[in-house]
C-alpha atoms as one frame of an Amber mdcrd trajectory, in Angstrom:
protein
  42.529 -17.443 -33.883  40.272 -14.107 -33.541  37.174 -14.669 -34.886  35.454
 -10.766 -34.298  37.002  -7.862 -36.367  35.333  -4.615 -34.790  35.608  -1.872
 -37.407  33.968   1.518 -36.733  33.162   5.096 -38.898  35.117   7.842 -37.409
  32.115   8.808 -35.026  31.811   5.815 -33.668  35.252   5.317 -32.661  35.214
   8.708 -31.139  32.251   7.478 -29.279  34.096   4.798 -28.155  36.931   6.130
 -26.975  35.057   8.513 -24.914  32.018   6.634 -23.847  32.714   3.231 -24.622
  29.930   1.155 -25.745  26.822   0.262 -23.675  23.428  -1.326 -24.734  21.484
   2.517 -24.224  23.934   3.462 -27.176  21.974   1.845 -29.978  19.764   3.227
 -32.034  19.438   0.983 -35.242  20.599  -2.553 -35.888  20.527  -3.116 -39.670
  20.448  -6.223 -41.367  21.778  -7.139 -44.296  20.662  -9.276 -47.370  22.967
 -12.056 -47.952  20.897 -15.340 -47.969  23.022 -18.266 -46.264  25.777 -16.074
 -44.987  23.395 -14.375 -42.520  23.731 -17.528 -40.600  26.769 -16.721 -39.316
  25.066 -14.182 -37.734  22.860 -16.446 -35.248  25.064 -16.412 -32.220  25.493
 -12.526 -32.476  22.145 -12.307 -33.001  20.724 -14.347 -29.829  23.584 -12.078
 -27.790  22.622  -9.547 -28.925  18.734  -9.362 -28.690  18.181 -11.982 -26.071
  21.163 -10.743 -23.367  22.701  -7.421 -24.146  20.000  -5.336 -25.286  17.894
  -6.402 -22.789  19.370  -4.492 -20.112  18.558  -1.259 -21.655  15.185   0.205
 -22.445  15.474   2.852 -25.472  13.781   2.375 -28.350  15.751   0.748 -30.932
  14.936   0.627 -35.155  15.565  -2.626 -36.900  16.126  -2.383 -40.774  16.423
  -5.669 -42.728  16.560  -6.309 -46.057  15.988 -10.240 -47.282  17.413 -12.962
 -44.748  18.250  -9.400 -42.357  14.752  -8.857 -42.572  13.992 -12.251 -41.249
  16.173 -11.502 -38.853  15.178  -8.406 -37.381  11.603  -9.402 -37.417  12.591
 -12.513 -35.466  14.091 -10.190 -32.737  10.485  -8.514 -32.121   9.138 -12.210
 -31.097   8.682 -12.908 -27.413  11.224 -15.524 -26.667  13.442 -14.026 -29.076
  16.594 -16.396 -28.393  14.346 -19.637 -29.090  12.982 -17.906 -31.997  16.262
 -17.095 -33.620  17.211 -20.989 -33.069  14.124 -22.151 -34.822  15.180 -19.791
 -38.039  18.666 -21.180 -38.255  17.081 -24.440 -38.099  14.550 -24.137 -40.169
  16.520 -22.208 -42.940  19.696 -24.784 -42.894  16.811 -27.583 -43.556  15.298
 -26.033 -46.184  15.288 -28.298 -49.544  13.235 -28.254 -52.420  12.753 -31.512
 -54.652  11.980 -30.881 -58.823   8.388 -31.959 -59.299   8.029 -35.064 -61.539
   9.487 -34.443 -64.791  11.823 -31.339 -64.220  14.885 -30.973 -63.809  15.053
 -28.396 -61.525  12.826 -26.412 -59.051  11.309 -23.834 -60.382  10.421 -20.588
 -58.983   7.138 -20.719 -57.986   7.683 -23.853 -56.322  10.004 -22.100 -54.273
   7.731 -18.987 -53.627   4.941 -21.119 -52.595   7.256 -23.170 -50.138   8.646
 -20.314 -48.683   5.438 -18.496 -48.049   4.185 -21.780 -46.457   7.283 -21.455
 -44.435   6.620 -17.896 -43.447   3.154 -18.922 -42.152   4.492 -21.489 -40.099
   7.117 -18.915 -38.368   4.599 -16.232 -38.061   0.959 -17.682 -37.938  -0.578
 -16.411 -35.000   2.297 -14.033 -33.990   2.276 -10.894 -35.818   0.863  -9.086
 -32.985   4.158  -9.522 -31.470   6.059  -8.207 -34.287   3.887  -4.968 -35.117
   3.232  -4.047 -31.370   6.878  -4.516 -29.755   7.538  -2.097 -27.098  10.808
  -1.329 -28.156  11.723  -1.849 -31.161  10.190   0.044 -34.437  10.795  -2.788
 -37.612  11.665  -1.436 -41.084  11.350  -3.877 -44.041  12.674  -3.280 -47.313
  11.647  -3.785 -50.635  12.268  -2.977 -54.319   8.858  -2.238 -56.607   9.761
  -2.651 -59.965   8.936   0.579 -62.226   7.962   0.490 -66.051   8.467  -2.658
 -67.932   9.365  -3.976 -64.466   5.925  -3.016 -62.735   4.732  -6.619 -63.637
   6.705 -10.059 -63.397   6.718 -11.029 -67.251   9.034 -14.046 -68.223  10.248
 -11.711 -71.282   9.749  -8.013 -70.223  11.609  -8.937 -66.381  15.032 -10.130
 -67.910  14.849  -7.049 -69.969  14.287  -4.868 -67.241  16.703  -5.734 -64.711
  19.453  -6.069 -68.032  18.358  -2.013 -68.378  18.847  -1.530 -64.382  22.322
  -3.116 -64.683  23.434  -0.770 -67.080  21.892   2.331 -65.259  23.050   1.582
 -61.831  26.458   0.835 -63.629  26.247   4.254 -65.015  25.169   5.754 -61.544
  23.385   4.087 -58.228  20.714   6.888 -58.791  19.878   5.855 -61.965  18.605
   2.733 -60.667  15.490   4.276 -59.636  13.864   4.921 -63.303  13.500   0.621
 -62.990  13.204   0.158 -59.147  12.755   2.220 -56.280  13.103   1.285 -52.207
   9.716   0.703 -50.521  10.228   0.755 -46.869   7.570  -1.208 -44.640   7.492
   0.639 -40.768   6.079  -1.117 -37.878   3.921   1.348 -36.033   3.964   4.105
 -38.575   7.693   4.733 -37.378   9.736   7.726 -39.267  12.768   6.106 -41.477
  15.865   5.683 -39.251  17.814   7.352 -42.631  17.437   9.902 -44.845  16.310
   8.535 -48.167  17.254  10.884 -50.125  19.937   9.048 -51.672  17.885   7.049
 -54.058  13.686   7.083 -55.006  12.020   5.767 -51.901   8.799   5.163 -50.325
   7.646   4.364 -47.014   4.562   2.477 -45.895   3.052   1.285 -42.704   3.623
  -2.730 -41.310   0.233  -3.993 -40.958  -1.292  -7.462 -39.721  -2.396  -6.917
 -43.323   0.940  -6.849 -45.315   3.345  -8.246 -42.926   3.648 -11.791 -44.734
   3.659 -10.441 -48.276   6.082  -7.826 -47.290   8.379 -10.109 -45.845   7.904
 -12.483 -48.836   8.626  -9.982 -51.412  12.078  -8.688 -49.090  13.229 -12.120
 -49.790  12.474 -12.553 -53.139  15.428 -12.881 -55.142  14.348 -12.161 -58.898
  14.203 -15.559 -60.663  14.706 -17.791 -58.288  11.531 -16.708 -56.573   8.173
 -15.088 -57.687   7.602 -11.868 -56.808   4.914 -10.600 -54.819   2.345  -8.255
 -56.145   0.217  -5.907 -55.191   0.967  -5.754 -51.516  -1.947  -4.660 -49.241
  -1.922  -1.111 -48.598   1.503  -0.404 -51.164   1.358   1.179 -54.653   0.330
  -1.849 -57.371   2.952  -3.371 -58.980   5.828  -6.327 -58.176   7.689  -6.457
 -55.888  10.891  -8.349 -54.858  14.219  -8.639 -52.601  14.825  -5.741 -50.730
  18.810  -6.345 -51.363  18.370  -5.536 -55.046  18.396  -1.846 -54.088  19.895
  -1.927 -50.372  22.089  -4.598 -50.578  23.719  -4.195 -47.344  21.549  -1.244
 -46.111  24.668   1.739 -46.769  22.002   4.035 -46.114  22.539   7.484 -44.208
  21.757   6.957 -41.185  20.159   9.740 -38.599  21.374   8.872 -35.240  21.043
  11.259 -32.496  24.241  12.820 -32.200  28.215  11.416 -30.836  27.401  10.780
 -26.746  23.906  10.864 -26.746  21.448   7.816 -25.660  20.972   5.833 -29.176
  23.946   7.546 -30.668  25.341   4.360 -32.434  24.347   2.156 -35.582  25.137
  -1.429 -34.450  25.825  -3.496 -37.724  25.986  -7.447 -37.346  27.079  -8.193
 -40.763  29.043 -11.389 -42.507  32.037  -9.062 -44.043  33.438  -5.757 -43.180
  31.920  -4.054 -46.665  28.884  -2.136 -46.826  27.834  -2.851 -50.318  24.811
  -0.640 -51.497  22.774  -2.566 -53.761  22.919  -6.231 -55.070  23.615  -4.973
 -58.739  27.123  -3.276 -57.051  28.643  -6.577 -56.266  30.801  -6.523 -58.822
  31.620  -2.527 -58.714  34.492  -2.683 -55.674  34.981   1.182 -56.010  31.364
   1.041 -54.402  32.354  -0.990 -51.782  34.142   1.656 -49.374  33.002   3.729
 -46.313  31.258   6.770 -46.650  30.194   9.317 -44.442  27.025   7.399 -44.339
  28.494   5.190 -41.920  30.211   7.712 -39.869  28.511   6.539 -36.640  28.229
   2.571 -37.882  29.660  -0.090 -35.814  30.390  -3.154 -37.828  30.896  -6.451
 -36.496  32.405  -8.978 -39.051  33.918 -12.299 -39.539  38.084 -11.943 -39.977
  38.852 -13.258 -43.229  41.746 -15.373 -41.968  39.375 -16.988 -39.345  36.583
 -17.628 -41.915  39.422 -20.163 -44.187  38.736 -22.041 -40.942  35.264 -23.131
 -41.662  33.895 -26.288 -43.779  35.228 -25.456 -47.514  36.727 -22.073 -46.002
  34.043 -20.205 -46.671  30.672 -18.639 -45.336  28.184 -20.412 -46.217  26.236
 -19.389 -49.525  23.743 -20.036 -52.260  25.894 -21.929 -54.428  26.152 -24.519
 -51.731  22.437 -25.279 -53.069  24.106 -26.468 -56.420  26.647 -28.065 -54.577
  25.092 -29.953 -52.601  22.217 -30.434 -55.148  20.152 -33.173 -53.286  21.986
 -34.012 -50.711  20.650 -32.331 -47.719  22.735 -34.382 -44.962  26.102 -33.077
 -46.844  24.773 -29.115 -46.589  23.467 -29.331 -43.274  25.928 -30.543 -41.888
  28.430 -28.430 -43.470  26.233 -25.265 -42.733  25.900 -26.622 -38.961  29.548
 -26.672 -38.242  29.763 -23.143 -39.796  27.256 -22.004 -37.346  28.584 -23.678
 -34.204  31.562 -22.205 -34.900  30.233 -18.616 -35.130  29.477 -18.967 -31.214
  32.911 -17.478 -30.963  31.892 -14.278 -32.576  29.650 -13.890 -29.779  32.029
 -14.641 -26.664  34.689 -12.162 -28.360  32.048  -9.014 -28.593  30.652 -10.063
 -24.863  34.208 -10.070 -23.671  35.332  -6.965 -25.529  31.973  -5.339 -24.333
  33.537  -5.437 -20.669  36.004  -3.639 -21.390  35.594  -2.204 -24.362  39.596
  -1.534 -26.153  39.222   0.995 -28.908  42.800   0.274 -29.789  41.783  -3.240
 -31.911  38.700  -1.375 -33.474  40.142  -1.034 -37.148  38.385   2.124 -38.995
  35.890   0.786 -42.024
């Protein structure tokens, strides 16, 4: 069975059709929040970054949010295919135990083990990150506003119950309780315009670079949020995929036929959802012109009812599972090794590249 679905915005197929696609095409690679299903990712990923891209040398702009942030800050490591192994390793092994006399894990014990984990990945190696030669690296937050400027175990659930009914209301609206702070690698402009929602951008430093990455991943409740990042307005901050979900930003790519023309998009579905609190709001879930130069490369549906429990992998496989790690990993491990087909089909298709089996997003 086909594993790839290629689906492109108008301007990309045009692009395609005329030009095909070649590594000296990109110009962003956006990654999306998503926790475990970014996984399926990995073999696209190590193609990507550690073959195909290398045989260009234009400067390309990675934007992550949560587990894409990871990601894309993975990709500026020397060694970037062993690198990307040692993330789906260690995030498939990832467990957390309840301390004695609780039930369940709380958050800060989770915080606390995933900044430990951070350190481990990144200790000594933010140099390569920051100073990459290539590629400019975007992380993306949400600060909380208001009653949400502090973490407060009565004031947050109250806050983010207000930003559900806003953004329900209108995405916009979303920014009286949160607003996107983007962190940029070498003081690099925003790949997008922002002015689609209340943003602010601040530079990547040696200084922030952990606690920025932290707070990207820091899904409201189930872990702490950071505060007070170096060099960032005060205030908390967590998961970037609260406001940019899947990163359906409008992007600024040079224009159809030009050298770093095309948004490459690596993502687990063929939806580009714009924030987390839009899940459940499908009339949010189509193109826009946003995406008008986006290639997206997704899982087909069919092909994903072949994996363990015929599904991507996810968070509630932590509930699932519960304690037993061998059952998850093992589950999660097959999902991955499988994914190595999404890979071969995009490096075949590459060599020739057939515009009539891209479907339009």
């Amino acid at each position: 069975m086909q594993a790839l679905h290629i689906h492109a915005g108008p301007k990309a197929l045009a692009h395609i059709r005329d030009y095909g696609l070649r590594p000296e095409h990109i110009g962003v690679i956006p990654g999306a929040a998503g926790g475990p299903k970014g996984l399926i990712l990995g073999p696209l990923d190590r193609f990507i970054f550690g073959d195909w891209l290398t045989q260009s040398t234009q400067p390309v702009d990675l934007v992550g949010a949560s587990i894409g942030a990871w990601r894309m800050a993975t990709a500026c490591l020397k060694g970037s295919v062993a690198a990307f192994e040692r993330l789906e390793h260690d995030y498939i092994h990832q467990h957390y135990e309840p301390l004695p006399g609780q039930k369940r894990v709380n958050a800060q014990q989770v915080s606390d083990a995933f900044g430990q984990s951070l350190q481990a990945f990144y200790g000594g190696r933010i140099a390569e990150v920051l100073s990459h030669p290539r590629y400019k690296l975007h992380i993306v937050t949400s600060r909380g506003r208001h009653i949400l400027h502090q973490e407060h175990p009565v004031a947050t659930p109250l806050g983010y119950a207000g930003a559900y009914i806003s953004n329900a209301l209108h995405r916009r609206a979303l920014g009286a309780w949160l607003e996107r702070v983007v962190f940029s690698s070498q003081s690099a402009a925003l790949p997008f315009d922002a002015q689609d929602f209340r943003t602010r951008s601040v530079a990547l430093t040696g200084g922030n670079f952990m606690s920025a990455l932290q707070a990207s991943c820091s899904i409201p409740f189930a872990l702490k949020a950071v505060h007070d990042i170096p060099d960032a307005p005060a205030g908390a901050y967590w998961d970037g995929g609260i406001t940019d979900y899947h990163l359906h930003l409008n992007w600024t790519a040079p224009s159809q036929g030009s050298d770093r023309a095309i948004v490459l998009y690596p993502h687990f579905q063929k939806s580009v959802v714009p924030g987390w609190l839009d899940k459940a709001l499908k009339w949010r879930h189509g193109a826009t012109p946003f995406l008008d130069s986006t290639i997206v490369l997704s899982p087909n549906p069919e092909w994903v009812k072949t994996l363990p429990n015929g599904k991507l992998p996810d968070r509630k496989d932590f509930m699932t599972y519960d304690r037993d790690l061998a059952g998850r990993v093992k589950v999660w491990n097959a999902a991955t090794q499988a994914s190595q087909q999404l890979a071969e089909e995009f490096s075949r298709w590459l060599h020739k590249p057939d515009a009539s089996v891209v479907q339009a997003l």
